[in-house]
Kinemage of the C-alpha trace (Angstrom):
@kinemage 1
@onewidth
@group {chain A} dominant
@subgroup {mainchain}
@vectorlist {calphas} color= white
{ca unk a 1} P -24.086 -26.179 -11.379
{ca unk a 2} L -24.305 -22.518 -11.885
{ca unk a 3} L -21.326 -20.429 -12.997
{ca unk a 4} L -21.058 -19.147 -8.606
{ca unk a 5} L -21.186 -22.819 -7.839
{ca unk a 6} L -18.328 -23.777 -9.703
{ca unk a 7} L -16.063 -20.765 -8.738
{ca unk a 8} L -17.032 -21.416 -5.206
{ca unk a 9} L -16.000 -24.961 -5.460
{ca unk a 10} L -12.411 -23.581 -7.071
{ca unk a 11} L -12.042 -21.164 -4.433
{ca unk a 12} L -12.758 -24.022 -1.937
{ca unk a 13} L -9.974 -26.371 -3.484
{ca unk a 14} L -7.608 -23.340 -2.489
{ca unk a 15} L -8.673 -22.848 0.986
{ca unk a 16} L -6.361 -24.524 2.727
{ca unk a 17} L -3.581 -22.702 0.742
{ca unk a 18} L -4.880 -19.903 1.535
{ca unk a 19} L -5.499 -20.207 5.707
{ca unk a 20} L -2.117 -21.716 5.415
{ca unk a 21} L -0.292 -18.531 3.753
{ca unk a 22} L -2.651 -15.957 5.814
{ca unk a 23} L -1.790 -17.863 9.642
{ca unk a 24} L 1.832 -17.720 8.763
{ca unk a 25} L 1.499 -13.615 7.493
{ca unk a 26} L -0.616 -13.174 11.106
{ca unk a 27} L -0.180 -15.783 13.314
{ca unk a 28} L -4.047 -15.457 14.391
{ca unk a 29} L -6.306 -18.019 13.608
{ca unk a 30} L -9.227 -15.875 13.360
{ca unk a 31} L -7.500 -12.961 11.606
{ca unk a 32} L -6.188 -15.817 9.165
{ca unk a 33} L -10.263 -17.119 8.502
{ca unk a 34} L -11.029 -13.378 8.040
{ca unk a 35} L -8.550 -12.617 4.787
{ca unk a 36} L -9.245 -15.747 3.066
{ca unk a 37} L -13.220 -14.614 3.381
{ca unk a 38} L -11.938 -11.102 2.041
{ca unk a 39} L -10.279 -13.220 -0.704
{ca unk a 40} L -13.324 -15.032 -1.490
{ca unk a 41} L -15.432 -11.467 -1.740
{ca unk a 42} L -12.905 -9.855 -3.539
{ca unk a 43} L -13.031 -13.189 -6.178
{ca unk a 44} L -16.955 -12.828 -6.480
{ca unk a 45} L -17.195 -9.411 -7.250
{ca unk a 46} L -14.152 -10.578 -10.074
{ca unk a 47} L -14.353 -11.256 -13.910
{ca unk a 48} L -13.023 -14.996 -12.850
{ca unk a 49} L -12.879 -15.991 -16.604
{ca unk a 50} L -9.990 -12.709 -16.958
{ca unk a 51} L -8.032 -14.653 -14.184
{ca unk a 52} L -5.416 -17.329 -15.983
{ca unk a 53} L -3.967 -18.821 -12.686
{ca unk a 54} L -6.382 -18.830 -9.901
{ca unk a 55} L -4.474 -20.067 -6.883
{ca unk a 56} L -1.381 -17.662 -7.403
{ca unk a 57} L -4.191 -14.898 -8.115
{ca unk a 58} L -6.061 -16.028 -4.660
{ca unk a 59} L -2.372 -16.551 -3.004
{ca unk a 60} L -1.487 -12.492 -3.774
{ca unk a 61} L -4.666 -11.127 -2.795
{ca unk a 62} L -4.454 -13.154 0.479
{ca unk a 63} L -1.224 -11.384 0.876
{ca unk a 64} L -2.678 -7.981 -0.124
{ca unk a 65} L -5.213 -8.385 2.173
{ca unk a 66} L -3.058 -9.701 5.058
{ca unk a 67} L -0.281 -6.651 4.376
{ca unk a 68} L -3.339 -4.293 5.350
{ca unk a 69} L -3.947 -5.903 8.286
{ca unk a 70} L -0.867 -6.043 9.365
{ca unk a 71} L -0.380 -2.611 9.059
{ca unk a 72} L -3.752 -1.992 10.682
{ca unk a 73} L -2.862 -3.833 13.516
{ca unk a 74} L 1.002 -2.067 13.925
{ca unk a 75} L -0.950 1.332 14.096
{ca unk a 76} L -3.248 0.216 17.105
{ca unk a 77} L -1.277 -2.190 19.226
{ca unk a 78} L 0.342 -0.730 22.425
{ca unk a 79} L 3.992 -1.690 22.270
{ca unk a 80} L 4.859 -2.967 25.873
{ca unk a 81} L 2.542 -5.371 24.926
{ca unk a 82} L 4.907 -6.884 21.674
{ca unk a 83} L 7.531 -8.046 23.312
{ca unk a 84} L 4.640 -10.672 25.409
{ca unk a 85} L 2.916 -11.758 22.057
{ca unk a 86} L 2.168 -15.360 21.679
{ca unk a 87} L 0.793 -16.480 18.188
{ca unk a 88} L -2.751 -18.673 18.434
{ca unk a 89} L -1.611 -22.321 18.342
{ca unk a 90} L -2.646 -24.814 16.469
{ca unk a 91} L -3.753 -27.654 18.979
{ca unk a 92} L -4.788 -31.137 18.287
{ca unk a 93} L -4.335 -34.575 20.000
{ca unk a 94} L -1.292 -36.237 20.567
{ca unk a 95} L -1.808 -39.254 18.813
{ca unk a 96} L -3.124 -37.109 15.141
{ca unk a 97} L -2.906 -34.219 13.438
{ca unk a 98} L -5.930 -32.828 11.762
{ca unk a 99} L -5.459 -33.292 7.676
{ca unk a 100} L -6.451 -29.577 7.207
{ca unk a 101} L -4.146 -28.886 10.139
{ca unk a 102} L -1.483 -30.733 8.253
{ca unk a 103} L -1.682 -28.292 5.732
{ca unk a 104} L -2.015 -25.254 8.176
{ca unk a 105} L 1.560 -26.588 9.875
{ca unk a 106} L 3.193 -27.470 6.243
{ca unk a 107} L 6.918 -26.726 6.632
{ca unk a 108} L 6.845 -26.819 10.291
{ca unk a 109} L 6.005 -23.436 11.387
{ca unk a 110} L 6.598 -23.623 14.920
{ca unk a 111} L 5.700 -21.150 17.505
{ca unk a 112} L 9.081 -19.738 17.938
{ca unk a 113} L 9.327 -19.110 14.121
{ca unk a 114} L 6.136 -17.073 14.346
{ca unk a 115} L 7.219 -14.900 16.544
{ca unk a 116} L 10.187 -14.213 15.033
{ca unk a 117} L 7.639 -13.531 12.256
{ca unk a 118} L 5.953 -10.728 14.749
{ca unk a 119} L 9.430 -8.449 14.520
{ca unk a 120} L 9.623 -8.079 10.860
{ca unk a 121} L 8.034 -4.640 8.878
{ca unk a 122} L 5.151 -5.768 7.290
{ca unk a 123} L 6.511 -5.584 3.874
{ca unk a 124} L 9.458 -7.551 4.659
{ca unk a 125} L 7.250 -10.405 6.414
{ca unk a 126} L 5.022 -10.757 2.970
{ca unk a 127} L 8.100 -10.632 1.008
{ca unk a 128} L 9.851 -13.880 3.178
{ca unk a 129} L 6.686 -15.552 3.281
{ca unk a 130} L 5.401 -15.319 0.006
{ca unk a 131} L 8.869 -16.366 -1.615
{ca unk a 132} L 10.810 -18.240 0.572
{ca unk a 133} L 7.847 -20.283 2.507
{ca unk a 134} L 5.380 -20.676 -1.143
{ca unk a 135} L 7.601 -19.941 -3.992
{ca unk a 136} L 5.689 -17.211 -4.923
{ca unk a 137} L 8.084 -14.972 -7.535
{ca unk a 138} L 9.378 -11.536 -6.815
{ca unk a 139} L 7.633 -9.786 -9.621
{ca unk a 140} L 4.299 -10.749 -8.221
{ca unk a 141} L 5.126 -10.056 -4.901
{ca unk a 142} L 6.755 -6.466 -6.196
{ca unk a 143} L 2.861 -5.790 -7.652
{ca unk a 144} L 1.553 -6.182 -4.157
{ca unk a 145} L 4.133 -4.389 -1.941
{ca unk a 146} L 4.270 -1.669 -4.873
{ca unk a 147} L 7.839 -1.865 -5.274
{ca unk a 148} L 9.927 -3.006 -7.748
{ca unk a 149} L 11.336 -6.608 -7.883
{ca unk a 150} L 14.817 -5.620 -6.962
{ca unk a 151} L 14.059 -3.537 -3.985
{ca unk a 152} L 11.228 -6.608 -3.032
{ca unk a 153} L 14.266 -8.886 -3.181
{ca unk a 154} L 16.071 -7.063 -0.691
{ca unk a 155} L 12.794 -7.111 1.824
{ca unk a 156} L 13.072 -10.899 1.604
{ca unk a 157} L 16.952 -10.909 2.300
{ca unk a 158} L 16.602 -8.741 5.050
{ca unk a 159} L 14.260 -11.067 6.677
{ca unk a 160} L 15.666 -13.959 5.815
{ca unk a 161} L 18.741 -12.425 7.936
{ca unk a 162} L 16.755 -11.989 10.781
{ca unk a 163} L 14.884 -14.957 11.140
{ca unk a 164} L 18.297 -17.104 10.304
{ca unk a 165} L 18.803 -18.220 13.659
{ca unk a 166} L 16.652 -16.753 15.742
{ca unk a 167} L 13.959 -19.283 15.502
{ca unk a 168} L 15.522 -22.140 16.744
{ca unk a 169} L 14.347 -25.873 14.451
{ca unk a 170} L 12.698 -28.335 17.082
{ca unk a 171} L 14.136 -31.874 17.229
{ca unk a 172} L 12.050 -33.754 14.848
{ca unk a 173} L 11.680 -37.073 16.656
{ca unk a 174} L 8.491 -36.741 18.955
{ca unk a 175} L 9.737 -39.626 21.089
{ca unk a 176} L 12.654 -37.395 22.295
{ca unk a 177} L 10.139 -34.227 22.809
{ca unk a 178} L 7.654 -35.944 25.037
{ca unk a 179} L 10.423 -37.432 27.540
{ca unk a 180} L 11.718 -33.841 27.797
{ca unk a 181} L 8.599 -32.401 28.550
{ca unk a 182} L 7.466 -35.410 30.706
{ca unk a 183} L 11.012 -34.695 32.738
{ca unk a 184} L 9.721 -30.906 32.684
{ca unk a 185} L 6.292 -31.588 33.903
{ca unk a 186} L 7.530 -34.278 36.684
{ca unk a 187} L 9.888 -31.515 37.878
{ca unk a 188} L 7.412 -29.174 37.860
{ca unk a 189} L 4.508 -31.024 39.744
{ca unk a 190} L 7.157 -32.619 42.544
{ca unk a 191} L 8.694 -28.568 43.263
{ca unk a 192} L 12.492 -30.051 42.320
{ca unk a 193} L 14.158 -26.916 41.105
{ca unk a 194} L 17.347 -29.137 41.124
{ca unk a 195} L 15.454 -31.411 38.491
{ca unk a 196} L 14.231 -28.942 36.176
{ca unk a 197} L 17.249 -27.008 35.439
{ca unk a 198} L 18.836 -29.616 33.577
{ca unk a 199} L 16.034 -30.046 31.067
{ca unk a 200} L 16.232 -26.113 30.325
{ca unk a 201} L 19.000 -25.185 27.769
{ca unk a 202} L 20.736 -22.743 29.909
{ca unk a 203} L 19.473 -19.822 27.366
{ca unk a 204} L 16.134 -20.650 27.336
{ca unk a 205} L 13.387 -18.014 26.403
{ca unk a 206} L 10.369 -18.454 28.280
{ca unk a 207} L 7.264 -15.871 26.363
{ca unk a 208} L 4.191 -15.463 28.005
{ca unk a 209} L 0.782 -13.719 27.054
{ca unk a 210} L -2.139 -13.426 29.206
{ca unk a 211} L -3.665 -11.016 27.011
{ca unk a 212} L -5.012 -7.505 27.830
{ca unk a 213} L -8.083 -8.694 30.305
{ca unk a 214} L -7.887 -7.644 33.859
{ca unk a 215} L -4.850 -8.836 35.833
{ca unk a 216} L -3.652 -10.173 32.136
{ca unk a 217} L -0.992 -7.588 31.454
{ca unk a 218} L 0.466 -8.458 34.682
{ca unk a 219} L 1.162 -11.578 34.271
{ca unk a 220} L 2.461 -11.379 30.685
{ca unk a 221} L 6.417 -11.513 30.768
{ca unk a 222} L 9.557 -12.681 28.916
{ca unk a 223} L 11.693 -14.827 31.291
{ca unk a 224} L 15.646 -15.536 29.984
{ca unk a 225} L 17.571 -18.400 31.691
{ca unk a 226} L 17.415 -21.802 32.807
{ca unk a 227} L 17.228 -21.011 36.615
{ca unk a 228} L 15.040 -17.695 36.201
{ca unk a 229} L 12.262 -20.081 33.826
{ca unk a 230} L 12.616 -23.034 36.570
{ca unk a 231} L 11.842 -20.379 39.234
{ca unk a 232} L 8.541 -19.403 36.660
{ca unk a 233} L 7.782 -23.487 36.601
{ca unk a 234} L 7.808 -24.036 40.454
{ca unk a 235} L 4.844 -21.091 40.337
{ca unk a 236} L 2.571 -22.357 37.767
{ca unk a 237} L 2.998 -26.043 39.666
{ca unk a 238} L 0.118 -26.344 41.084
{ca unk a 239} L -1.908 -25.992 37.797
{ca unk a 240} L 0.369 -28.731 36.194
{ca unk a 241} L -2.243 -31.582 37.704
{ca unk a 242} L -4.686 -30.705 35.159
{ca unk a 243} L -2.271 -30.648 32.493
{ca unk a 244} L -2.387 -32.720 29.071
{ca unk a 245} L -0.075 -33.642 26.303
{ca unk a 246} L -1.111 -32.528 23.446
{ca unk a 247} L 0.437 -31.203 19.625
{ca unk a 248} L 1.309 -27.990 19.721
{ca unk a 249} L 1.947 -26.478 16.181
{ca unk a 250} L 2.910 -29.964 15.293
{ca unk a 251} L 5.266 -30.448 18.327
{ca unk a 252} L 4.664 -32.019 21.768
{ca unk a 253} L 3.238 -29.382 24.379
{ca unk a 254} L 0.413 -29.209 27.114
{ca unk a 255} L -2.990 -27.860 27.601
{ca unk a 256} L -4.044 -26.702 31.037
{ca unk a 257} L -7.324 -27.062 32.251
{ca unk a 258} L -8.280 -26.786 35.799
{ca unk a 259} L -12.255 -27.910 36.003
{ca unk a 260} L -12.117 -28.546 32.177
{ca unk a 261} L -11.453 -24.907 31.480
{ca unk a 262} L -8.698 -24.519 29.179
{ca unk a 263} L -6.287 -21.669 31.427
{ca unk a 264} L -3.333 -21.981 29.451
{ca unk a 265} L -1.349 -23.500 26.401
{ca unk a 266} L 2.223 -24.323 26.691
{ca unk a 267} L 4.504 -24.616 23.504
{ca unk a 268} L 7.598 -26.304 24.069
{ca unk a 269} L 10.849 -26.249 21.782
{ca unk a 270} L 12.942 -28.951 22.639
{ca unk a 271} L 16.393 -29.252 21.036
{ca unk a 272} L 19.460 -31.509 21.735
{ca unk a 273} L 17.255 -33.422 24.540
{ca unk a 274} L 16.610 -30.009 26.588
{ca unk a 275} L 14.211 -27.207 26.177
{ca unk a 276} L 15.435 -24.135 23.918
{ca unk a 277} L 11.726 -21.698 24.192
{ca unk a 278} L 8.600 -22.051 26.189
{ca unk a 279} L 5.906 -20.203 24.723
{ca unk a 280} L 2.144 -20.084 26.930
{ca unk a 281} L -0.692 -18.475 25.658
{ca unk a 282} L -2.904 -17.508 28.683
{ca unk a 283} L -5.074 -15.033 27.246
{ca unk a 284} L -8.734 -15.945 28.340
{ca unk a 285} L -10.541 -14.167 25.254
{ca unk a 286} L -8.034 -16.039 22.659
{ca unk a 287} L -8.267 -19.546 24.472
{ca unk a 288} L -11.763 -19.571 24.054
{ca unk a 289} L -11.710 -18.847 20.284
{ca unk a 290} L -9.418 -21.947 20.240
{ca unk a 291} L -12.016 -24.420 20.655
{ca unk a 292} L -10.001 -26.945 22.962
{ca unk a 293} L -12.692 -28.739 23.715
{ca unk a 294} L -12.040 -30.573 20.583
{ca unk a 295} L -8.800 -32.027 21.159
{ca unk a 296} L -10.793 -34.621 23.728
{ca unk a 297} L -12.548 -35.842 20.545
């Protein structure tokens, strides 16, 4: 093997790592696949042999790279438009998660935890991720937000504050999360308001984003309440027929696909038997990046 062939087959072992740390700095699947390439091109144009410890090496440029796009991205999105943003799920059959999806959803990051992500300065989100999701120590992190460990410290505190809390943890038994969203979906599809509202924790946050396409903005919308969200439900009934249980980020949640055209994905947090966030992702342009097709594989 040449000298390219071997580094390529290091950089390879780490690219799970990698997709893992970038999805959680984004929450965009494709934006995620873009900085671990940039990681890769920034490691072949690199001395490899002056590099002691390769995967914390790849793991800070990743962030490096994904701090810039961050950034990037906070100068050109239109702000009415934050408050509707859904991260790209990670979708895969009921019945099995993916292995490199496993790794992708290590530590459970949910939906509602990414967007919670989506509110923090950019400096602040690498600092919490980097250290408090992957261990990764303040003085390398410092090197990469160019300030010094102490002050980096205080980045991840001050996220850790804000997340505390506000992204609430799913129950873990899958059992307990399909009835609830079976009870939400036979509610749904039969029009009983009276039904769904006991499902719904009475603070629910319903999120969704149909993107920036025509007629998209509309429809995007943040919905508080148990009786305003059943209200959302009753009008979205109709699609609930072509509906399918599915994982969504490692929790139970549905596809919707009229025809066998993906319209929607539904991300359900389900706590103490009722449901705590709804998060949809409508956009047309994302879904189709998705690739849903493949969870009928």
């Amino acid at each position: 093997m040449t000298d390219r062939e071997v580094l390529a087959d290091r950089f390879e072992e780490n690219r799970g790592h990698l997709r893992a740390v970038a999805y959680r700095m984004l929450g965009s699947l494709s934006e995620a696949d873009d900085a671990v390439q940039e990681a890769w091109l920034k490691l072949s144009r690199t001395d490899a042999d002056e590099v002691r410890n390769l995967p914390a090496w790849l793991t800070t440029v990743v962030g490096r790279v994904c701090l810039d796009m961050l950034r990037s991205r906070a100068s050109r999105r239109e702000e009415p438009m934050d408050a509707y943003f859904v991260p790209d799920p990670v979708v895969s059959p009921l019945d099995r998660i993916d292995p490199d999806q496993e790794v992708l959803l290590a530590d459970s990051v949910g939906l509602a935890l990414l967007v919670v992500l989506e509110t923090l300065e950019p400096a602040e989100r690498l600092a919490f991720v980097l250290h408090d999701m992957f261990a990764v120590p303040f003085d390398d992190i410092a090197t990469v937000v160019g300030r010094s460990s102490a002050a980096t410290r205080r980045l991840a505190s001050r996220a850790r504050r804000r997340v505390r809390g506000a992204a609430p943890a799913p129950d873990p038994d899958l059992g307990r999360q399909r009835r609830v969203v079976e009870a939400f979906l036979a509610a749904s599809r039969g029009g009983d308001f009276e039904a769904l509202v006991p499902v719904l924790d009475p603070d629910i946050v319903l999120r969704a984003d149909s993107g920036t396409l025509v007629g998209g903005a509309a429809a995007s919308k943040v919905v508080r309440g148990a009786a305003a969200v059943a209200q959302q439900a009753l009008l979205f009934r109709q699609f609930s027929f072509s509906s399918e249980l599915v994982l969504v980020n490692g929790t139970v949640g549905l596809v919707t696909a009229p025809d066998g055209r993906p319209m929607s994905v539904m991300g359900f947090t389900v706590k103490a038997e009722k449901i705590v966030a709804l998060h949809i992702l409508a956009d047309p342009d994302r879904l189709a990046r998705l690739g849903l097709t493949k969870i009928q594989d």
